[in-house]
C-alpha positions as CSV (number, residue, x, y, z in Angstrom):
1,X,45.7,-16.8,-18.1
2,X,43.1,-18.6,-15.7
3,X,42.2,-18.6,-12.0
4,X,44.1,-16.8,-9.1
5,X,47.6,-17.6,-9.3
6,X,49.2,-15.6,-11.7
7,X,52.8,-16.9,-13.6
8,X,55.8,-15.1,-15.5
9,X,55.3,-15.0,-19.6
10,X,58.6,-16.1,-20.9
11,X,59.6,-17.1,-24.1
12,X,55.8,-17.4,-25.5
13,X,54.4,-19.1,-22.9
14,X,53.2,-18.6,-18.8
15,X,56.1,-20.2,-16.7
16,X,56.4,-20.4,-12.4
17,X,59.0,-18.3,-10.8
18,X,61.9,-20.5,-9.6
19,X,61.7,-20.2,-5.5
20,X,57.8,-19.6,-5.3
21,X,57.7,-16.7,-3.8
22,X,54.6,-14.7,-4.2
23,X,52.7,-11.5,-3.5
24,X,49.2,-10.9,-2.8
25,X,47.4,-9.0,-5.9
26,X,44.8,-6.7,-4.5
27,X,41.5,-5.5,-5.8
28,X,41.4,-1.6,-4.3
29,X,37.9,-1.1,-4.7
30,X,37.9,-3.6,-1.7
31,X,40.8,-3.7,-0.1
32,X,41.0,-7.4,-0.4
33,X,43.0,-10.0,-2.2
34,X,41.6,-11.6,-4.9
35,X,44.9,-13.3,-6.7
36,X,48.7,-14.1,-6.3
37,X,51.6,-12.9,-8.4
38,X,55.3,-14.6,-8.4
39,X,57.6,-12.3,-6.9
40,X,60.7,-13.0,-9.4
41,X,64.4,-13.5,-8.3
42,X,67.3,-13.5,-10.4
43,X,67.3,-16.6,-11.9
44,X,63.7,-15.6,-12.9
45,X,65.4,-12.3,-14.8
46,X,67.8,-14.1,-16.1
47,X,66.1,-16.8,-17.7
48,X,63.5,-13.9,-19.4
49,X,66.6,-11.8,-20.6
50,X,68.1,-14.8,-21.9
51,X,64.8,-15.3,-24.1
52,X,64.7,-11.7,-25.1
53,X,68.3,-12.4,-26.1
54,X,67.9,-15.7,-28.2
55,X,65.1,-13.8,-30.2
56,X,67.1,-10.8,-30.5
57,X,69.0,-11.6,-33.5
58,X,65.8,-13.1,-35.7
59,X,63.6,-9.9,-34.2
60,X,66.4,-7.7,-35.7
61,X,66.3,-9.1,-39.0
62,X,62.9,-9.1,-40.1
63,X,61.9,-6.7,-42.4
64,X,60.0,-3.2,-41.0
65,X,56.8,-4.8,-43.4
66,X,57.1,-7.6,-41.0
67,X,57.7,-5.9,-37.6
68,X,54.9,-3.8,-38.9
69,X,52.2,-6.4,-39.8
70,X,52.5,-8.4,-36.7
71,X,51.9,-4.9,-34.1
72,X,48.8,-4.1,-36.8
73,X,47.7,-8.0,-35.7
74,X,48.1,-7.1,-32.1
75,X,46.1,-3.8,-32.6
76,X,43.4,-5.8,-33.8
77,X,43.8,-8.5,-31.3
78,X,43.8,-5.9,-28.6
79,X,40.4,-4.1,-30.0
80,X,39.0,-8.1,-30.1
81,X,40.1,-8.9,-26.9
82,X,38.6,-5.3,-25.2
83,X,36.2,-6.7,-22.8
84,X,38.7,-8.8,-21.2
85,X,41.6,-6.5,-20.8
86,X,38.8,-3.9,-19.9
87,X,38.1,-6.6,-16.8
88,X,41.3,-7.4,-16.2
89,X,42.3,-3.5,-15.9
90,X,39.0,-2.8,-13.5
91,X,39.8,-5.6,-11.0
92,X,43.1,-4.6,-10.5
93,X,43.0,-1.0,-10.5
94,X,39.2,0.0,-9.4
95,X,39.1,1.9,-12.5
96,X,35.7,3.1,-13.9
97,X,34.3,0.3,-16.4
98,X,32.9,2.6,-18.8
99,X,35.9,5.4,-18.7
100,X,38.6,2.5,-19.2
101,X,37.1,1.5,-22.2
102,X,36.1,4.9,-23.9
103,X,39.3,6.3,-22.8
104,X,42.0,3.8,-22.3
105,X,41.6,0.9,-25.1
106,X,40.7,3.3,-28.1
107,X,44.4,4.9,-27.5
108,X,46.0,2.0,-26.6
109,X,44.9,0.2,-30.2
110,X,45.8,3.9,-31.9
111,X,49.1,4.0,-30.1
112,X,50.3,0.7,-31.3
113,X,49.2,0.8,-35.0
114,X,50.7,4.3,-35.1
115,X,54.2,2.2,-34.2
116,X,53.5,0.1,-37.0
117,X,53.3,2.7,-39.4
118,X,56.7,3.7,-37.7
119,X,58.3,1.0,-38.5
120,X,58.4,1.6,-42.1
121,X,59.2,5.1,-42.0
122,X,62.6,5.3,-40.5
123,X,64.7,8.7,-41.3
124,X,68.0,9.8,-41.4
125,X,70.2,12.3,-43.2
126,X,70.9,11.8,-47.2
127,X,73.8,9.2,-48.5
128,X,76.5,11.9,-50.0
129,X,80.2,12.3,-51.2
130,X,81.0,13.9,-47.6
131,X,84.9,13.4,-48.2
132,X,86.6,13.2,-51.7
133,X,86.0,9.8,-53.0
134,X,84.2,8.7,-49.7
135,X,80.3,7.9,-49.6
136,X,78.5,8.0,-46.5
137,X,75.3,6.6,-45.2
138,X,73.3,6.6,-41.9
139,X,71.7,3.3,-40.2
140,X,69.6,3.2,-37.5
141,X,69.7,0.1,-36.1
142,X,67.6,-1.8,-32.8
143,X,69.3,-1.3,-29.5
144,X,69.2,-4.9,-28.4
145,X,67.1,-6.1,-25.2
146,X,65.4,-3.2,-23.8
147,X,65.0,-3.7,-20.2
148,X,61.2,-2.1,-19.5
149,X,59.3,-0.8,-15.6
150,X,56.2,0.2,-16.3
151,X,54.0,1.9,-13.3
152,X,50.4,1.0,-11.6
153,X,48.6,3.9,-12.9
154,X,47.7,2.9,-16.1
155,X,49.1,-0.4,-16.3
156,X,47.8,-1.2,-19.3
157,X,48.9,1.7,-21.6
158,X,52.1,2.0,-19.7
159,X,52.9,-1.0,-21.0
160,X,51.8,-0.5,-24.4
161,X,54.0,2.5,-24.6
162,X,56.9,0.4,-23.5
163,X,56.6,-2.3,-26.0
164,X,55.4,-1.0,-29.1
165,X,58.0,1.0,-30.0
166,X,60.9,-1.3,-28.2
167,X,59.7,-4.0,-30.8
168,X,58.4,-1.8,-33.9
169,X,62.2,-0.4,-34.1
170,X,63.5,-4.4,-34.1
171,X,64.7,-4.9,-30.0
172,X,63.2,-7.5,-27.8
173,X,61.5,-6.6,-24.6
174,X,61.8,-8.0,-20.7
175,X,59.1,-5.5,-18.9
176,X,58.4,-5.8,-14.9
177,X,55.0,-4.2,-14.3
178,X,53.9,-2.7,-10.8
179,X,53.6,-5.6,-8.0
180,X,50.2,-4.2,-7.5
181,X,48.8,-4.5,-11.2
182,X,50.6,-7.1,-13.0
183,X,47.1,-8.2,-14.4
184,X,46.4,-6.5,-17.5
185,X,50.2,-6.7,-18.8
186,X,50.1,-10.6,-18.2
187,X,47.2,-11.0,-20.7
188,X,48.7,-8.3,-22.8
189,X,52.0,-10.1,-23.4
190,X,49.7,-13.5,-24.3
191,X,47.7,-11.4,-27.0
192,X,50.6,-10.8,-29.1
193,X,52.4,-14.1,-28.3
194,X,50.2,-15.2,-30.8
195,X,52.0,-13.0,-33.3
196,X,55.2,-12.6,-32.3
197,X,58.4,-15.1,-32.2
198,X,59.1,-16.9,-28.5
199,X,60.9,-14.2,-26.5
200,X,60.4,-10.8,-28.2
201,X,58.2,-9.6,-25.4
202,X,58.8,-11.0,-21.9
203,X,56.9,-10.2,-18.6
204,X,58.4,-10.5,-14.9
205,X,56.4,-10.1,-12.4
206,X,58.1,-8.8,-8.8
207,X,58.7,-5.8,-6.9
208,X,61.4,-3.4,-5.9
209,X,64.2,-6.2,-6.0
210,X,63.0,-7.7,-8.9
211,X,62.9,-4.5,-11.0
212,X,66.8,-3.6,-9.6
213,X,67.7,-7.4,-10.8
214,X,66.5,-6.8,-14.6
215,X,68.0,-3.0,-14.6
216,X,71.5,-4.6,-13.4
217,X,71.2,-7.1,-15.6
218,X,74.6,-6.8,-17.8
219,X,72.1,-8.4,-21.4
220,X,69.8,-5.2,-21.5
221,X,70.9,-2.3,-23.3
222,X,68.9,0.4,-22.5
223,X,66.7,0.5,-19.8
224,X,63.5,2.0,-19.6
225,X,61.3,3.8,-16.8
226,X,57.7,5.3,-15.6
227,X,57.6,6.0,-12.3
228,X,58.5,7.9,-9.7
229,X,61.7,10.6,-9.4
230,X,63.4,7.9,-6.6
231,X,63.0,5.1,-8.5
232,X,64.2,7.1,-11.7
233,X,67.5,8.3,-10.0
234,X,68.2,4.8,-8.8
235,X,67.7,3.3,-12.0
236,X,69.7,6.1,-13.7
237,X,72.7,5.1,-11.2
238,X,72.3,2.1,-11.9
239,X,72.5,2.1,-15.9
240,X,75.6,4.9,-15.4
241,X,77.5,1.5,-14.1
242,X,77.5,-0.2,-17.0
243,X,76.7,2.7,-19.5
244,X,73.4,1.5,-20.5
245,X,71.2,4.1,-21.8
246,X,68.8,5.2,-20.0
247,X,64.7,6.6,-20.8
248,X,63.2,8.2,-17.6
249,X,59.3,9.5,-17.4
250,X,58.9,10.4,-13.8
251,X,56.8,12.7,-11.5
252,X,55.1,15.7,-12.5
253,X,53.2,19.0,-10.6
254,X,51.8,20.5,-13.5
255,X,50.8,24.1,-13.4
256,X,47.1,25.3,-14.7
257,X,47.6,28.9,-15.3
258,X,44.2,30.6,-15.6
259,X,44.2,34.3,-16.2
260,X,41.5,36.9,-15.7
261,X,40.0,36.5,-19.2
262,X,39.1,33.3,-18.7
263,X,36.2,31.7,-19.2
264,X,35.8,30.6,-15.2
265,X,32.7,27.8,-15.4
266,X,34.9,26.3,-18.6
267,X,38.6,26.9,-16.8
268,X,36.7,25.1,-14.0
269,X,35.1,22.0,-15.4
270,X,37.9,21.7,-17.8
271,X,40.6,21.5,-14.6
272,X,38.6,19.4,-12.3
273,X,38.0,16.9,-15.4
274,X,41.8,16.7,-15.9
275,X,42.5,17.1,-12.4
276,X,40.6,14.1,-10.8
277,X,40.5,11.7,-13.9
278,X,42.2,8.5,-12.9
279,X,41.9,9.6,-9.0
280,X,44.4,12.1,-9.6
281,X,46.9,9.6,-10.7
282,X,48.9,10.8,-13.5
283,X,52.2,12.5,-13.7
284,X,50.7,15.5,-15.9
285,X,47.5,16.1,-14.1
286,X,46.0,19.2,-13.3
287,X,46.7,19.7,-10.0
288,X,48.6,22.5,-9.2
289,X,46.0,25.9,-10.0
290,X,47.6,29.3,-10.2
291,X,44.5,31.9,-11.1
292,X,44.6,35.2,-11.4
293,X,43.8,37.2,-7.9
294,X,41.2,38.8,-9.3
295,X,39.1,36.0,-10.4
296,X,40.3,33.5,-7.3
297,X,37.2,33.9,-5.2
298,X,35.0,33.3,-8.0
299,X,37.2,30.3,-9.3
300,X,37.4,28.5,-6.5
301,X,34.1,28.6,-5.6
302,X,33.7,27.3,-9.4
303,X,36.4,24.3,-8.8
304,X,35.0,23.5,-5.5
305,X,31.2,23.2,-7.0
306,X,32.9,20.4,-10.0
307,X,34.3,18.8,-6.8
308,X,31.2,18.3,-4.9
309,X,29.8,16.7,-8.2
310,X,32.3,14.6,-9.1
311,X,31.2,11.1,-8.2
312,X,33.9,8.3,-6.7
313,X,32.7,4.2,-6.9
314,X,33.9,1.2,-7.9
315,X,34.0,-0.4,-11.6
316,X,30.5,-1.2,-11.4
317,X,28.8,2.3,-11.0
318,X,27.8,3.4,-13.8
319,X,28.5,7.1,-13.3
320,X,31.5,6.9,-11.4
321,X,34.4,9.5,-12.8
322,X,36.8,7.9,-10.5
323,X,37.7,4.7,-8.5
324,X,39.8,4.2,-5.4
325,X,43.5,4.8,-5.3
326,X,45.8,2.1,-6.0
327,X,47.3,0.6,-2.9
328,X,46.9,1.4,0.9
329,X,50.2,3.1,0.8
330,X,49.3,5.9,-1.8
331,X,46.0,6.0,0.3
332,X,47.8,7.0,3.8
333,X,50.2,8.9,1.7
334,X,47.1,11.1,0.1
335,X,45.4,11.6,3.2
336,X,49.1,12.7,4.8
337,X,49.3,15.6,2.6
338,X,46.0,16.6,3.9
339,X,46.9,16.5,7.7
340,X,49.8,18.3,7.5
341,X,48.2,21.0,5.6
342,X,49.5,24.1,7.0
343,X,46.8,26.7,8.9
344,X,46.8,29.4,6.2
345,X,45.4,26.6,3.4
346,X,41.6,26.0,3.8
347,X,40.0,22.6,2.7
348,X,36.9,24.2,0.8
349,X,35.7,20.3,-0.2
350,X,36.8,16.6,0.7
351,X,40.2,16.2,2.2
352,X,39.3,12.4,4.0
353,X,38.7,8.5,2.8
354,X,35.2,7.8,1.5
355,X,33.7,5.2,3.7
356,X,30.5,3.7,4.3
357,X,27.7,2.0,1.7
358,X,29.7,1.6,-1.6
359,X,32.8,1.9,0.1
360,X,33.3,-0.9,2.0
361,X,37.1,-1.7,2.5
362,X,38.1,0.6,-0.8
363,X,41.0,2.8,-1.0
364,X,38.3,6.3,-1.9
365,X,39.5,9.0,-1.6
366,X,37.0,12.4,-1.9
367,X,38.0,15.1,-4.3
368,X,39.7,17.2,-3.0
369,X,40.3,21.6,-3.6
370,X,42.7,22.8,-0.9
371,X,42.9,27.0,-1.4
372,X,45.4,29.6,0.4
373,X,48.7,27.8,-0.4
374,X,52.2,29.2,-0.9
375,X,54.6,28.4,-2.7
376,X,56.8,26.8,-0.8
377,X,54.1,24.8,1.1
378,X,54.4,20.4,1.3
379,X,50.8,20.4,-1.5
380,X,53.0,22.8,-3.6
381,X,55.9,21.7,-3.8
382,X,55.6,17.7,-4.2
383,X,53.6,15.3,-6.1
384,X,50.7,14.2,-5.2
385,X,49.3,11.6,-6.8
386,X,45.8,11.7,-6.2
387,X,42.6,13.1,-6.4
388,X,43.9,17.2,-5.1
389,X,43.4,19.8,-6.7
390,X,45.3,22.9,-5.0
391,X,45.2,26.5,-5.5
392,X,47.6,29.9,-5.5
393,X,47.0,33.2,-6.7
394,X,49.3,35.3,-8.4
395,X,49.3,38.8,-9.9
396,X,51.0,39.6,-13.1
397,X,52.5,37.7,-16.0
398,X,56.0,37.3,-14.2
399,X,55.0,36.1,-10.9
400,X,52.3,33.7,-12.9
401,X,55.9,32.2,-14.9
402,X,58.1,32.6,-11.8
403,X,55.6,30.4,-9.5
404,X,54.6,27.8,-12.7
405,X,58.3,27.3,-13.3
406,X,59.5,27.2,-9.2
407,X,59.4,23.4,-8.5
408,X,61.8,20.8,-9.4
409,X,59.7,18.9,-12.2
410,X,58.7,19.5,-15.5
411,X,56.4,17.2,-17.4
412,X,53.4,19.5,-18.6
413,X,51.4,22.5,-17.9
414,X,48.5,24.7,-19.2
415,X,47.5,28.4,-20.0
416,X,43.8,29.4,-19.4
417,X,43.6,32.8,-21.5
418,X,41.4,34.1,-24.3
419,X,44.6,37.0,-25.7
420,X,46.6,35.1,-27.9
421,X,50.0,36.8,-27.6
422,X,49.9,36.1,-23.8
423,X,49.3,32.4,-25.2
424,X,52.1,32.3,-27.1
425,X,54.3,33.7,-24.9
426,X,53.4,31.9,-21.9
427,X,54.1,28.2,-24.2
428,X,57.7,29.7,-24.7
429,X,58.1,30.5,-21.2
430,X,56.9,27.8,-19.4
431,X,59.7,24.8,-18.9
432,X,57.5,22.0,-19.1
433,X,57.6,19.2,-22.1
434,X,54.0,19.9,-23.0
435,X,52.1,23.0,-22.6
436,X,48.4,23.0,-23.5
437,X,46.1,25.9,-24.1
438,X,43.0,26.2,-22.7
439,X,42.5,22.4,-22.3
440,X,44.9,19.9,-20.2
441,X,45.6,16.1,-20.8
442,X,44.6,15.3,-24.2
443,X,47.5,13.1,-25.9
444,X,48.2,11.9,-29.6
445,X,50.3,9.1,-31.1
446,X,52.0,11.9,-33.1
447,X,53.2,14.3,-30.8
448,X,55.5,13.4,-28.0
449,X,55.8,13.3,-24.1
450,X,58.0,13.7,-21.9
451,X,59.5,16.2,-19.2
452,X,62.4,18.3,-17.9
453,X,64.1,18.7,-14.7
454,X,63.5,15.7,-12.2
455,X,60.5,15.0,-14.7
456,X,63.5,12.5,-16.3
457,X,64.3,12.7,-20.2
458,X,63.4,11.1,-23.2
459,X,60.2,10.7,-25.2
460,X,57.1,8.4,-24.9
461,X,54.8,8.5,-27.9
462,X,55.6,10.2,-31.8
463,X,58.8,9.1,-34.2
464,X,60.8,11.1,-31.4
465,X,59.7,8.4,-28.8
466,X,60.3,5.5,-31.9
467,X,64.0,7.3,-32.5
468,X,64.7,6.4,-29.0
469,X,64.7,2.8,-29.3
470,X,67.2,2.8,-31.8
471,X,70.5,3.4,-32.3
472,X,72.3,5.5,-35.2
473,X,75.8,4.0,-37.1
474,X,77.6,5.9,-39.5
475,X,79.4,3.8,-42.6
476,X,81.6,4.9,-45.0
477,X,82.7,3.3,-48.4
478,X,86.1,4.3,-50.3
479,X,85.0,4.9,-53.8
480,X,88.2,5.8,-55.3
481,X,90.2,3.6,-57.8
């Protein structure tokens, strides 16, 4: 991929968009444009799903050793390739140089050998003598073209959660990244051409339109989502018409429960790490502090302190934790929350844009603690998505699991306590797909993710997440005379 003008990757190679439509690709640490993506129609779909399609059928049949070897050659390729994925990533999200790489690419390369190793390791129940003179065994077979929407929070590994999987367990992929960072998945999608058949994984480029073309497309078989609760209801609708099924990771407003016993300087760095990493852009970030009302004074004042030192820039400082939010929408969004803060909440730091020297143009946004809150309040109740840390207090064990639990998502949480029964018994009681103790964030290939409620349903990450690209078939052979 060269220059400005970016181009679909369809069937192993970059290809125009039929009607030339385009969209500007920003760079948010500036506010200004720097490239041009195709904004794909439905011929544009239709030709990618038709290549997904034709390579179906030779994907499907080559053996798990194979499937396996060429996602280990992608791995590496991806690990070669760092510095320019690294500066693809950066440009198009503001992202910290130095985080993306130390946090982003070292997963990314995990996440997609781990799916290799997958491949090979496929379970089901035993072959038995079920019936009288009747043996049955279990297949688990690919699901076909897997229809893919990855978000523009972490493009990259977003996309790398997508297709690894989809293509370890045997399907073919069409994936539409975010109109605002369809960068990094471009030159993704060319580093494993290189090992991978013509049409196994496919890349659109649009927006809204474009991603409601491939998820009505009648090829794809199951249809896969990260992003937000709207766009996973309308995609869930969608899929219901023509029974396709369906993998939904939506919003989150995870709850950081810190108890009196808490260490408060750890509780605090800890949650503003997790809470303002990526800007606040993540779906299990720890936004949403209840604390103990004995310990909230001295908390907050602890929270507000990792605030003040947390420091926003663009790629190129150094020592920057955080960039700029992603588009100009999720910045007038952010700062919305904030001016419609009700009286009883108090801004204790940030709560406006950054502008000025080092700012120029960018969508920065200050961290942010906003204290006081109930729990019915706007900053409570809905997600975010950006760099916010808010603040309740509660007073026993019951009104701690009553507030965690009383919103309408449930992707992941976290328990702040030294006594180990209260621990254990929190993790039961809190209905959230992941529940950490006394950390929040940390992720591994093994263990899955994925939420409750309007959090949507299925699996990213571990065998679970590998299972749910495939389909099970039951056969039976007569064995009588």
């Amino acid at each position: 991929m060269t220059g400005k003008r970016l181009r679909n990757f369809v069937g192993g190679e970059y290809v125009d968009a039929k009607d030339g439509r385009t969209s500007e690709v920003i760079d948010p640490s500036t506010g200004l444009a720097y490239a041009e993506a195709p904004v794909s129609g439905a011929e544009d779909v239709d030709a990618a799903v038709r290549a997904a399609a034709e390579a179906f059928p030779g994907w499907r049949d080559a053996t798990p050793k194979d499937r396996a070897l060429a996602l280990l050659r992608i791995a590496d390729a991806v690990e070669a390739r760092a510095e320019e994925l690294i500066e693809a990533e950066c440009r198009n999200t503001g992202k910290p140089v130095g985080l993306t790489a130390e946090e982003e690419i070292p997963p990314m390369v995990d996440n997609i050998r781990f799916f290799a190793g997958a491949a090979r390791i496929l379970e089901g129940r035993s072959s038995g003598e079920y019936m009288t003179d009747h043996t049955s065994t279990i297949r688990r077979e690919p699901i076909g073209v897997c229809a893919q929407v990855t978000p523009w929070n972490y493009p990259m590994m977003m996309a790398v959660w997508k297709f690894a999987p989809a293509l370890a367990a045997g399907n073919t992929v069409v994936l539409k990244p975010s109109d605002t960072t369809p960068v990094s998945t471009l030159l993704l999608a060319e580093i494993a051409a290189e090992f991978l058949p013509p049409g196994v994984f496919n890349v659109v480029c649009g927006d809204r339109d474009t991603g409601r073309t491939l998820v009505e497309h009648p090829v794809p078989q199951m249809v896969s989502i990260t992003g937000s609760v709207r766009a996973g209801m309308e995609v869930a609708a969608s899929a219901a018409r023509d029974l396709k099924k369906v993998h939904l990771e939506l919003g989150g407003k995870a709850p950081v429960v810190v108890f009196d016993d808490a260490d408060v300087a750890k509780a605090a760095e800890g949650i503003a790490g997790a809470g303002y990493f990526n800007a606040g852009q993540d779906c299990t970030a720890a936004t949403r502090v209840l604390v103990h009302e004995r310990i909230a004074e001295e908390f907050t004042a602890a929270l507000t302190e990792q605030a003040k030192g947390t420091k926003v820039g663009p790629p190129s400082m150094t020592d920057a934790y955080f960039g700029p939010v992603n588009n100009a929408n999720q910045l007038e969004r952010v700062q919305g929350f904030l001016d419609r803060a009700p009286e009883h909440a108090e801004v204790t730091t940030g709560g406006h844009r950054l502008t000025g020297e080092g700012y120029d143009g960018g969508y920065f946004f200050a961290p942010t603690v906003v204290t006081g809150l109930r729990q019915d309040d706007e900053m409570t109740q809905n997600e975010i998505f950006g760099p916010v840390i808010t603040v309740q207090t509660f007073g026993t064990e019951d009104q701690a699991v009553e507030r965690a639990n009383g919103v309408k998502y449930g992707l992941s949480a976290s328990v702040w306590t030294r006594d180990h029964a209260r621990a254990m018994r929190m993790t039961r009681r809190l209905d959230f797909g992941a529940v950490w103790v006394n950390t929040h964030i940390p992720f591994v290939s093994e263990m899955p993710h994925g939420g409750f409620k309007h959090s949507g349903y299925g699996k990213d990450l571990s065998m679970y997440g590998f299972e749910d690209y495939t389909r099970i078939k039951h056969v039976m052979h007569y064995i009588g005379d």
